[in-house]
C-alpha positions as CSV (number, residue, x, y, z in Angstrom):
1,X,-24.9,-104.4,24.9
2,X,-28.2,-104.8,22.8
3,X,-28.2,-106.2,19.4
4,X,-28.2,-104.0,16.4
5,X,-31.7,-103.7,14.9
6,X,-31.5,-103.5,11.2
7,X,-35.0,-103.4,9.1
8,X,-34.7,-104.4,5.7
9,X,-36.9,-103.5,2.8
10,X,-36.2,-105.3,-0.6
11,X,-38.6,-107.2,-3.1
12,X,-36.1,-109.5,-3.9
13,X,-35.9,-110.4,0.0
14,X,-35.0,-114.5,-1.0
15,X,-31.9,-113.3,-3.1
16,X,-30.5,-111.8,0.0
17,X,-30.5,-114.8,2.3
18,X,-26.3,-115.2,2.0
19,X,-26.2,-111.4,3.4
20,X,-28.9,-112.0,6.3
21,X,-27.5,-114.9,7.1
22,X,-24.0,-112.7,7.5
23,X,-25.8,-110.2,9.3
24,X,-26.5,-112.5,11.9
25,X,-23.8,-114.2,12.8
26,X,-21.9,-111.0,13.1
27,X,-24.9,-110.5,15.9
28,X,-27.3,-108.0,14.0
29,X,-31.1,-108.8,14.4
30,X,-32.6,-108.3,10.8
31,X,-36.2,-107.9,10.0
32,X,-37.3,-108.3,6.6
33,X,-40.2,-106.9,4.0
34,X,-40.9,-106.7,0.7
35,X,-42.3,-103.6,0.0
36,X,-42.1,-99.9,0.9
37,X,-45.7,-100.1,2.3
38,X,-45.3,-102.5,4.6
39,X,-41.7,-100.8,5.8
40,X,-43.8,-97.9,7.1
41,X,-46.4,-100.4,8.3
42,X,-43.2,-102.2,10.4
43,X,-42.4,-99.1,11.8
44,X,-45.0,-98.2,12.9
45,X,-45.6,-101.2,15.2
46,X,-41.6,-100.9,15.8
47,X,-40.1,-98.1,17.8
48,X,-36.6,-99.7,18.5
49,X,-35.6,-100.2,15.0
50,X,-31.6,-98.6,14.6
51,X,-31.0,-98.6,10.9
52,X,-32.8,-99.2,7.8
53,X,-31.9,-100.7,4.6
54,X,-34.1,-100.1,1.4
55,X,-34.7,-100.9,-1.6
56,X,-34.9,-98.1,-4.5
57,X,-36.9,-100.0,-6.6
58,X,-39.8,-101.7,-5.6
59,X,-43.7,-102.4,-6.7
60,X,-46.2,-100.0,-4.7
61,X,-44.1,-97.1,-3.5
62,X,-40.4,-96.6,-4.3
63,X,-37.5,-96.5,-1.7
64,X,-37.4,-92.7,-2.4
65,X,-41.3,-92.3,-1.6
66,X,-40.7,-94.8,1.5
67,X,-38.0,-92.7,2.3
68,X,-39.4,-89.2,2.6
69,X,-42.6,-90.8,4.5
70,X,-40.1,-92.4,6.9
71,X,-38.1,-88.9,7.6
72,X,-41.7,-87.2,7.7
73,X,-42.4,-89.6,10.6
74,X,-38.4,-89.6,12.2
75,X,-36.1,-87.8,10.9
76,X,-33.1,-89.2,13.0
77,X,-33.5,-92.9,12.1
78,X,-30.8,-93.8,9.5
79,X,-31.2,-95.0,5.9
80,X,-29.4,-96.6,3.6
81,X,-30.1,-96.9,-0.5
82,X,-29.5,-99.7,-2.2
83,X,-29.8,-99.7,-5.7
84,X,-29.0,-101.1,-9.1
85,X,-29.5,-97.3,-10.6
86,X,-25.9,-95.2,-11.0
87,X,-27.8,-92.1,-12.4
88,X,-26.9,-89.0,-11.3
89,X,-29.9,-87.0,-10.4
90,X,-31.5,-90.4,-8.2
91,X,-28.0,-89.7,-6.0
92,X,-28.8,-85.7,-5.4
93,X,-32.3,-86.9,-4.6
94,X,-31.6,-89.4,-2.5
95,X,-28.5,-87.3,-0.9
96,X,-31.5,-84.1,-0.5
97,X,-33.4,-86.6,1.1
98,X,-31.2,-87.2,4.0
99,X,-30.0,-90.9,3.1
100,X,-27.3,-91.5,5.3
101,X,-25.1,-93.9,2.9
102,X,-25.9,-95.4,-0.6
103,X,-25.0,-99.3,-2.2
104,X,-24.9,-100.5,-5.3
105,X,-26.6,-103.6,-6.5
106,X,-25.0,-106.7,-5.8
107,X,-24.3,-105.6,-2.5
108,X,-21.4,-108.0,-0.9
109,X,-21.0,-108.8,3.0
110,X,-18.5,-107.0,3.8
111,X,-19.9,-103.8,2.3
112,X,-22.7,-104.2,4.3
113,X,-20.7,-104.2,7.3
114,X,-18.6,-101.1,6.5
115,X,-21.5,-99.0,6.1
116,X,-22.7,-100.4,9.5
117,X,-19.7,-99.6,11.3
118,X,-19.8,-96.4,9.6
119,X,-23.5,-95.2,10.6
120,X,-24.3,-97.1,13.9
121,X,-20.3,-97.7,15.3
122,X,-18.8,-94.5,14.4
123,X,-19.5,-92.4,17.2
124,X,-18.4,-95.0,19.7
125,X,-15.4,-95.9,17.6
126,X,-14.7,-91.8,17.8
127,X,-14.8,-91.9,20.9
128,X,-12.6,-94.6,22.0
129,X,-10.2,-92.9,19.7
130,X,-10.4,-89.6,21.2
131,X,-10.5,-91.3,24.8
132,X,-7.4,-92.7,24.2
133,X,-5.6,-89.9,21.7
134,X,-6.4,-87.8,24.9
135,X,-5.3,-89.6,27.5
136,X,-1.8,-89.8,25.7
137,X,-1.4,-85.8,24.6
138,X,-2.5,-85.3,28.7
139,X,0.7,-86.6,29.6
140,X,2.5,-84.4,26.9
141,X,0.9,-81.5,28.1
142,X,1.6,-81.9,31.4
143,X,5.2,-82.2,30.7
144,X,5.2,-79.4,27.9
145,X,3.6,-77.1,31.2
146,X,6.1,-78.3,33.4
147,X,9.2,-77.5,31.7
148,X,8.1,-73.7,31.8
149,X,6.4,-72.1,29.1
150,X,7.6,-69.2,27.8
151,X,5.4,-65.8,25.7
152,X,5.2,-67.4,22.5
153,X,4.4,-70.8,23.4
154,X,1.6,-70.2,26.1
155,X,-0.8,-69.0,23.1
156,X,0.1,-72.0,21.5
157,X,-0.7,-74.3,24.1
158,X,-3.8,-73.0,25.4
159,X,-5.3,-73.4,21.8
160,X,-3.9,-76.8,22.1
161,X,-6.3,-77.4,25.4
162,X,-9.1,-75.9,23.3
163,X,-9.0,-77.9,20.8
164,X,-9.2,-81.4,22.6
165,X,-11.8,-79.5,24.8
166,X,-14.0,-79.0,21.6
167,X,-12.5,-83.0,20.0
168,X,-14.2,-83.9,23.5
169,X,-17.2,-81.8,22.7
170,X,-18.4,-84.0,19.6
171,X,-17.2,-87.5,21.3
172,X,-19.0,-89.6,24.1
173,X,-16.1,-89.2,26.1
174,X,-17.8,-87.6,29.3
175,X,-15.5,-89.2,31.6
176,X,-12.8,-87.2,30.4
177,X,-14.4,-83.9,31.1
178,X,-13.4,-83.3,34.7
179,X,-9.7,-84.6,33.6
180,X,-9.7,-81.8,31.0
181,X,-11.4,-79.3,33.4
182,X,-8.3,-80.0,35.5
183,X,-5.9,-80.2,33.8
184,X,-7.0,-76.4,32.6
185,X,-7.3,-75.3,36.5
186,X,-3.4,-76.8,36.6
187,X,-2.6,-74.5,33.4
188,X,-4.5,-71.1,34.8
189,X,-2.8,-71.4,38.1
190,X,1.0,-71.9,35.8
191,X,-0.5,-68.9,33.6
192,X,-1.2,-66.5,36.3
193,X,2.3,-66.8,37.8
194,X,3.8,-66.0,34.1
195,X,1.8,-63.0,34.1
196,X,2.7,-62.0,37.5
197,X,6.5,-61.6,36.9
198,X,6.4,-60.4,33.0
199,X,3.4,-58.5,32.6
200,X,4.8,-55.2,33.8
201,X,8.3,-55.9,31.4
202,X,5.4,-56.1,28.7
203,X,3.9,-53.3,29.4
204,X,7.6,-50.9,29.5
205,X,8.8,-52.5,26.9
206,X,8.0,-51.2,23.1
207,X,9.2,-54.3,21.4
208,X,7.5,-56.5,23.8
209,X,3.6,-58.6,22.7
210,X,1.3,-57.6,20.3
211,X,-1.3,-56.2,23.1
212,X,-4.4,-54.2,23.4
213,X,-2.8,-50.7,23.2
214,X,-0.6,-52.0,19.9
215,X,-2.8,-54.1,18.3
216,X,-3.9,-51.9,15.7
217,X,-0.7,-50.1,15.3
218,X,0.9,-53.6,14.7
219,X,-1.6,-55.8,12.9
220,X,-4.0,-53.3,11.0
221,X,-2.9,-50.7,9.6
222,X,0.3,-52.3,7.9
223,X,-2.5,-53.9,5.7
224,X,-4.5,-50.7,5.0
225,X,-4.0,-49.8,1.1
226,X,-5.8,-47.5,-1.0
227,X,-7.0,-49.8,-3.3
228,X,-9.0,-52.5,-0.8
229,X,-11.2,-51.2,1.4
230,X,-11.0,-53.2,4.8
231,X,-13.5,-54.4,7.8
232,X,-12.4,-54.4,11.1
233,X,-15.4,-56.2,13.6
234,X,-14.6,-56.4,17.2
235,X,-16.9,-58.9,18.8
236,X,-16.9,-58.2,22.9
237,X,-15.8,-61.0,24.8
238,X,-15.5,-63.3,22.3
239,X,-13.0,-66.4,23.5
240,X,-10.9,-68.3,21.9
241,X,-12.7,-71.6,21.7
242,X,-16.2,-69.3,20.7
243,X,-13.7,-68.0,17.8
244,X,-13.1,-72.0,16.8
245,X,-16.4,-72.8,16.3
246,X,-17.5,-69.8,14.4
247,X,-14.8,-70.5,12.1
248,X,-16.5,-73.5,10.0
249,X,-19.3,-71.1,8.8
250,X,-17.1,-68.0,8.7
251,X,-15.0,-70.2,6.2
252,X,-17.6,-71.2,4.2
253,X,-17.6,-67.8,2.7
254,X,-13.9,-66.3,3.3
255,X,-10.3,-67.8,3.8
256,X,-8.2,-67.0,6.3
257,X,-5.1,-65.4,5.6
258,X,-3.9,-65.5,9.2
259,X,-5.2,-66.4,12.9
260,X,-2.7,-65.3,15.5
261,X,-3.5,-64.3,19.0
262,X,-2.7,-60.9,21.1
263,X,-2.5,-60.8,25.0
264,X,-5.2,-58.1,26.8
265,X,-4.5,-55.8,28.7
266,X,-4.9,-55.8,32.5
267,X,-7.9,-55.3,34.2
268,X,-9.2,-57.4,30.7
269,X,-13.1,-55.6,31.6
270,X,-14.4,-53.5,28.1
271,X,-13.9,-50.1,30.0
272,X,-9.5,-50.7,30.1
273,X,-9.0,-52.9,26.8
274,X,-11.5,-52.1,24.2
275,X,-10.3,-48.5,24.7
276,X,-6.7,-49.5,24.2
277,X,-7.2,-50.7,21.2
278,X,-9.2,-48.0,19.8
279,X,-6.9,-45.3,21.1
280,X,-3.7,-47.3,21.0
281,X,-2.6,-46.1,24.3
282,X,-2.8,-48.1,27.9
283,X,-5.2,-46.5,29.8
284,X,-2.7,-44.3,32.0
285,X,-2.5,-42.5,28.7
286,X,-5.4,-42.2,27.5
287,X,-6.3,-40.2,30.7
288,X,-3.1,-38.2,30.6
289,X,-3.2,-37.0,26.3
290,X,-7.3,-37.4,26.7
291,X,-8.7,-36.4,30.3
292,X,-11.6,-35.7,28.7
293,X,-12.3,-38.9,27.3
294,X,-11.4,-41.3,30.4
295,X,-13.5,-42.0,33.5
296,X,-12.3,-43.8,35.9
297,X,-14.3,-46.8,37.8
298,X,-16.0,-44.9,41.0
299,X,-17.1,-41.7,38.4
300,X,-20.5,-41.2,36.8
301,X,-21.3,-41.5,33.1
302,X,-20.1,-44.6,30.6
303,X,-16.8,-45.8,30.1
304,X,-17.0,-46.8,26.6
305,X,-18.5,-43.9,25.1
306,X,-15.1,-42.3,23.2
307,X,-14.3,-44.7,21.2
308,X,-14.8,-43.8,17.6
309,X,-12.6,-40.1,18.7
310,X,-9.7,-42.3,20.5
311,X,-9.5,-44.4,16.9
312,X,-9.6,-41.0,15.1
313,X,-6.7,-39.8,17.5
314,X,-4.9,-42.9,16.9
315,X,-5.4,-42.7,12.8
316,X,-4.2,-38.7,13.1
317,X,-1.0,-40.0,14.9
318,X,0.1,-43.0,12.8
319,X,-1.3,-42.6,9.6
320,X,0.8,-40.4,7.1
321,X,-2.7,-40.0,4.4
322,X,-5.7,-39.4,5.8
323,X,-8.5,-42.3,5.6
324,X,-11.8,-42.5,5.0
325,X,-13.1,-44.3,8.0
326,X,-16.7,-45.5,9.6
327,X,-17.7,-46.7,13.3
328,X,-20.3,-48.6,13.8
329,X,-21.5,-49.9,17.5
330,X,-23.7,-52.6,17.8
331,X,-25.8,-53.0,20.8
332,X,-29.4,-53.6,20.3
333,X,-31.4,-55.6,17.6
334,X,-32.3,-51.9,15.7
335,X,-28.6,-50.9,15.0
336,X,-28.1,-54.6,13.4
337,X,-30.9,-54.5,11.1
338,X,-29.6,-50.8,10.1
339,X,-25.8,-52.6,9.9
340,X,-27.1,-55.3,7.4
341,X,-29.3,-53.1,5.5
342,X,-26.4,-50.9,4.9
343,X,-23.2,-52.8,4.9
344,X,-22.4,-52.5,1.1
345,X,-21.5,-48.5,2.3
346,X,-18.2,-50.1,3.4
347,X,-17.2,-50.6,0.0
348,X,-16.6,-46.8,-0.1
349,X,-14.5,-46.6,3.1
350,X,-10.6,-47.5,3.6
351,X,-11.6,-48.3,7.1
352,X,-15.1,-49.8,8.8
353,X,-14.8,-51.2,12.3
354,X,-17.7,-52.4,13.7
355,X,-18.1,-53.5,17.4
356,X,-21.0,-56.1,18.0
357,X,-21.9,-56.6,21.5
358,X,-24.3,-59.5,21.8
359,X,-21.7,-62.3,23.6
360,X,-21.1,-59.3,25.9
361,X,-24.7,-59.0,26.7
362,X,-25.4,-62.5,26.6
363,X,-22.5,-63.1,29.6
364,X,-24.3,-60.7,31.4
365,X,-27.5,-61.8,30.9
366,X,-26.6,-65.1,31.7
367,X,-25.6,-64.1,35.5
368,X,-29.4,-62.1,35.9
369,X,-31.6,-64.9,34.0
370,X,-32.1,-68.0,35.4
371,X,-33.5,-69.0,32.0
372,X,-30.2,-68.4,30.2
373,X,-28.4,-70.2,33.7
374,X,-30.1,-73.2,32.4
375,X,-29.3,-72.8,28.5
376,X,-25.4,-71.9,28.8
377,X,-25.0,-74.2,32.2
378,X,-21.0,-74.7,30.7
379,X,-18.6,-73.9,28.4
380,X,-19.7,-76.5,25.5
381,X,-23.7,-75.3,26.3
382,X,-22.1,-71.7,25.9
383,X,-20.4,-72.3,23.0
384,X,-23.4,-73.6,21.4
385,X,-25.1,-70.6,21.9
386,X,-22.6,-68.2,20.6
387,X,-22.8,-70.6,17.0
388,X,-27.0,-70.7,17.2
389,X,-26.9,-66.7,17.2
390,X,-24.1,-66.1,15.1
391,X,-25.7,-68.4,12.2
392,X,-28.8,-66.8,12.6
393,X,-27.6,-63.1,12.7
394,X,-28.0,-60.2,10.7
395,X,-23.9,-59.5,11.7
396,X,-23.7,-63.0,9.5
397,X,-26.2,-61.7,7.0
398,X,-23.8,-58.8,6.6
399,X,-20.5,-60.9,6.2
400,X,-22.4,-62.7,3.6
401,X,-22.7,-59.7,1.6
402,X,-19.5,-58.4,2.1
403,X,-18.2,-61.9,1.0
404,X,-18.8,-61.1,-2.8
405,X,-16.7,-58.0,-2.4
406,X,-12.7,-57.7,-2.3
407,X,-12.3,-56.6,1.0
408,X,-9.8,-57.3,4.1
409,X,-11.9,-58.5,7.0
410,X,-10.1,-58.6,10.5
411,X,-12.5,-60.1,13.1
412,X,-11.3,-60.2,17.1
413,X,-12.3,-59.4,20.6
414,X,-11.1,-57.1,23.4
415,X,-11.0,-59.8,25.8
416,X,-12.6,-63.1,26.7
417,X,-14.6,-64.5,29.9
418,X,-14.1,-67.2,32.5
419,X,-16.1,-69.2,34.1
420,X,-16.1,-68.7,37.9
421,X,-16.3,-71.3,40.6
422,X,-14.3,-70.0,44.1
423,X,-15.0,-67.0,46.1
424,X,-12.4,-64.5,47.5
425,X,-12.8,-62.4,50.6
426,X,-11.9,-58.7,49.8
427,X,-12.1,-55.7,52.2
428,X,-12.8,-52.6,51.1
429,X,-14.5,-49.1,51.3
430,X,-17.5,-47.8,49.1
431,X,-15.4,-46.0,46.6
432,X,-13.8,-49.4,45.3
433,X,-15.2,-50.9,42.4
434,X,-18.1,-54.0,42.5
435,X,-16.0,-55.7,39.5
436,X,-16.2,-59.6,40.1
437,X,-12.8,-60.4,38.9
438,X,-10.9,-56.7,39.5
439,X,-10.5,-54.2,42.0
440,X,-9.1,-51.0,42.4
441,X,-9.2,-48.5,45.6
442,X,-7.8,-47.9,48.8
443,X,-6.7,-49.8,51.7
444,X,-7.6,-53.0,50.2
445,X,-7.5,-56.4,52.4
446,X,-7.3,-59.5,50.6
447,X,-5.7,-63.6,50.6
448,X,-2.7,-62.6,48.3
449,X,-2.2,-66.2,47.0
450,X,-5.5,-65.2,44.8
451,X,-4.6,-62.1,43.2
452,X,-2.2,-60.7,40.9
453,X,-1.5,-57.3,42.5
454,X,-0.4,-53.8,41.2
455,X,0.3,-51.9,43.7
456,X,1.6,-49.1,41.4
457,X,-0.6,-48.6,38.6
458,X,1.6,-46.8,36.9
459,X,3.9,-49.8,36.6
460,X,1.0,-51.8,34.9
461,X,0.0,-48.7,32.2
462,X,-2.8,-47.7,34.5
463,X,-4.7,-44.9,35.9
464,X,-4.4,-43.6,39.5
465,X,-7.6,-42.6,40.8
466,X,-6.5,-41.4,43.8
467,X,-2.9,-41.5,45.7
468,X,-3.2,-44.6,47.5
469,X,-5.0,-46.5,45.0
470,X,-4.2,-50.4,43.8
471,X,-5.2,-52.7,41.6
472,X,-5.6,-56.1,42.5
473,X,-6.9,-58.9,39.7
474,X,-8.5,-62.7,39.9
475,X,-6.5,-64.9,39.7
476,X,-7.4,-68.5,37.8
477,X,-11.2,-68.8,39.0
478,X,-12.2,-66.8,41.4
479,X,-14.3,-63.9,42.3
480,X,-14.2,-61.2,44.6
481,X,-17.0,-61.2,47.1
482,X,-17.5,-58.4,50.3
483,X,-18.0,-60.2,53.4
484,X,-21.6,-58.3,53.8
485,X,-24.3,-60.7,52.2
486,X,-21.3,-63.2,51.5
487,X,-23.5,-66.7,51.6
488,X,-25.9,-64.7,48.8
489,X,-23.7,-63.1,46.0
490,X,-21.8,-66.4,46.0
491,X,-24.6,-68.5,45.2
492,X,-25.9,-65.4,42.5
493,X,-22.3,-65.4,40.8
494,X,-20.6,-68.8,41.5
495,X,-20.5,-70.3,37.9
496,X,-21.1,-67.3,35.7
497,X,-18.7,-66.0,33.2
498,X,-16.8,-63.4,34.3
499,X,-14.1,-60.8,33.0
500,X,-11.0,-58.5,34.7
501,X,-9.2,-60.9,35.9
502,X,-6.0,-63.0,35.0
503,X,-6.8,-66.3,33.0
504,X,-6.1,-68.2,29.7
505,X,-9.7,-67.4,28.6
506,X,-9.3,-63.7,29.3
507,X,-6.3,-62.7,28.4
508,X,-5.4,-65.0,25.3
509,X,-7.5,-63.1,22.2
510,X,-7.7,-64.2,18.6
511,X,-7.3,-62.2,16.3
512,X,-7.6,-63.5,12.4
513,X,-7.0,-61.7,9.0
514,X,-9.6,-63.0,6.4
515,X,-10.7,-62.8,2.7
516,X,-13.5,-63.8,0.7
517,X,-13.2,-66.6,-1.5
């Protein structure tokens, strides 16, 4: 490993021959100057220089002035204050000028060192740390997965995996990547055979999870009251792990009262959940009390078009007062503006839900643009994405406003996305649907060890488009492909994201209860 290259710029340079001389020995290669014009002068002539150390106070230029010029030139290159002046407003200016630690005059060795380890060793000291506080909880997981996880404890778990997938994120601990990416292939393949044997006892039973058809019923409108109006924002497909990184900013401005999770429903594709929730029916029902509002997969015209008179059906049903309530739907660039803009109206509502579809849009995108291919290329690049347009949103603009308002804000999903990596054969005729991770028709041919199948829909709350019809769903990874054109729709789809199937990341929704600070 290379030595550490420290430039330091101080007038008093002889004073400070006990500290070089420290430096050294601890294997740090120092340069030394005595003025801010000749740091700059240094640098210049010096690319490979890792830290810096100046001086506040010298003739010529100040460490301040030395320091802006500096960041003007590289902004990445750490600095370091030193200085015999305590006074408040040099700190703020100094911190606004993107030092990256501060000492006080007489500095000692040992401080020295600290603020070494802290700038230059800190990442790999994080990492070790992680590499190692990983490679213990692995074990623990494994054994937690093995001794057979039961409803409550899966959510738990999976946000377990999450969160040492995102500790992983920020460390340099690459070589564990493939071991996590494993060990969540191990817990999809557990998960899907949980779902197979208890997801049609949730679906009969009344008392059973909090799910798409219940979810308002059970975790809205207990918290509706007259007196604070409340926000409910839907943002399609938005996972788990997309949820965890939004939260630092959405915090900044709100507290969260209460992040649980809620299971989607089966097939979990916009069409079947989002108008679960919004109806607070399964579909079956939906297309038996509302014929007119359903359409099934193989039938013209759009699926999600009812949505704002399946809530209103749902409010008529379980609210005993009637409520003031707004819908807005989200889907181009236009409606957001006119969302921001206008936001402060929800003041004057008992009920606003919003549904924003730009991670919808973007998954799909993603799997057309070859652009986007290369700018989401996994789940941390994907993640990153999600954060770089929420930040910069007018939805956040909105939130913002909101924030110096009492108000309830609710913010959740109708289902999340998988990435997909295996192909499955499936057989079928032209009415069945082109879904990558769901099919329903007739006569269908398929490996069974891939699919969680319904051969009922009734039995899994679902509509029966014709008499022989079935369901069958993803299971883990995959994807359905037809044999026709096989070698070329699996290299178009192999490692997009993907919805309708049975996974962690699909099924296993947050849903968190917020309020402004």
């Amino acid at each position: 490993m290379s030595k550490v290259k420290i430039l330091w710029a101080d007038d008093e340079i002889d004073l400070l021959k006990p500290q070089l001389f420290f430096l050294e020995k601890k294997g740090y290669e120092v340069s030394t100057v005595t003025n801010g014009h000749d740091a700059l002068d240094y640098l210049e002539n010096h690319q490979d220089i890792d830290v810096i150390f100046l001086d506040e106070s010298m003739p010529g230029i100040t460490g301040l002035e030395t320091l802006q010029k500096i960041k003007a030139k590289n902004s990445n290159i750490p600095v370091v204050l030193i200085t015999k002046n305590e006074a408040e407003n040099l700190m703020e200016e100094a911190i606004g000028s993107q030092i990256d630690d501060y000492l006080i005059k007489p500095v000692n060795p040992n401080q020295i060192l600290l603020t070494l380890k802290k700038i230059i060793d800190n990442r790999r000291l994080v990492s070790e740390k992680t590499a190692s506080d990983y490679q213990q909880a692995f074990r623990e997981l494994h054994m937690e997965m093995s001794s057979g996880l039961d409803l409550e404890s899966w959510p738990e778990f999976y946000k377990k995996l999450i969160d040492w997938e995102l500790r992983l994120d920020s460390s340099d601990a690459e070589h564990l990547d493939e071991i996590l990416t494993m060990q969540k292939t191990d817990s999809n393949k557990e998960f899907a055979k949980f779902v197979s044997k208890q997801y049609q006892h949730w679906i009969a039973d009344e008392e059973g999870p909090v799910m798409s058809h219940n979810l308002i019923r059970r975790k809205v409108l207990p918290q509706l009251s007259e007196e604070v109006p409340n926000v409910f924002l839907l943002l399609d497909n938005l996972r788990f792990d997309q949820w965890k990184i939004l939260e630092p900013i959405i915090s900044e401005r709100f507290k969260i009262l209460q992040e649980e999770s809620f299971f989607s429903i089966l097939p979990t594709a916009t069409q079947y959940s989002r108008n679960s929730i919004f109806s607070g029916l399964l579909p079956a029902d939906i297309q038996a009390y509302y014929p007119d509002l359903w359409v099934n997969d193989f039938e013209q015209g759009g699926k999600n078009l009812h949505e704002e008179a399946l809530l209103n059906h749902q409010l008529d049903r379980l609210m005993k007062r009637k409520i003031k309530m707004q819908y807005h739907k989200i889907l181009n660039t236009t409606h957001a503006k006119q969302l921001n803009d206008n936001i402060l109206n929800a003041l004057q509502n008992d009920l606003t839900v919003i549904v924003y579809n730009f991670i919808d849009t973007l998954s799909h995108a993603r799997t057309e643009m070859e652009v986007l291919k290369e700018l989401t290329g996994d789940e941390k690049a994907y993640r990153s994405l999600t954060k770089s347009w929420f930040v910069n949103s007018p939805l956040w603009s909105a939130l913002q406003k909101l924030s110096e308002h009492k108000i309830n804000l609710f913010i959740t999903t109708d289902h999340g996305t998988i990435r997909v990596h295996s192909p499955s054969k499936v057989i079928a005729d032209r009415d069945t649907t082109t879904n990558l991770r769901y099919k329903v028709g007739k006569n269908l041919r398929y490996d069974k060890s891939d699919v969680y199948e319904v051969l009922d829909p009734k039995s899994g709350g679902l509509p029966r488009p014709n008499i022989s019809s079935s369901f069958i769903f993803a299971k883990e990874d995959k994807f359905f492909l037809y044999p026709n054109n096989y070698n070329k729709f699996n290299k178009m789809y192999r490692d997009t994201f993907q919805h309708g199937g049975v996974s962690l990341e699909e099924i296993i929704c947050p849903f968190v209860h917020l309020a402004p600070k």
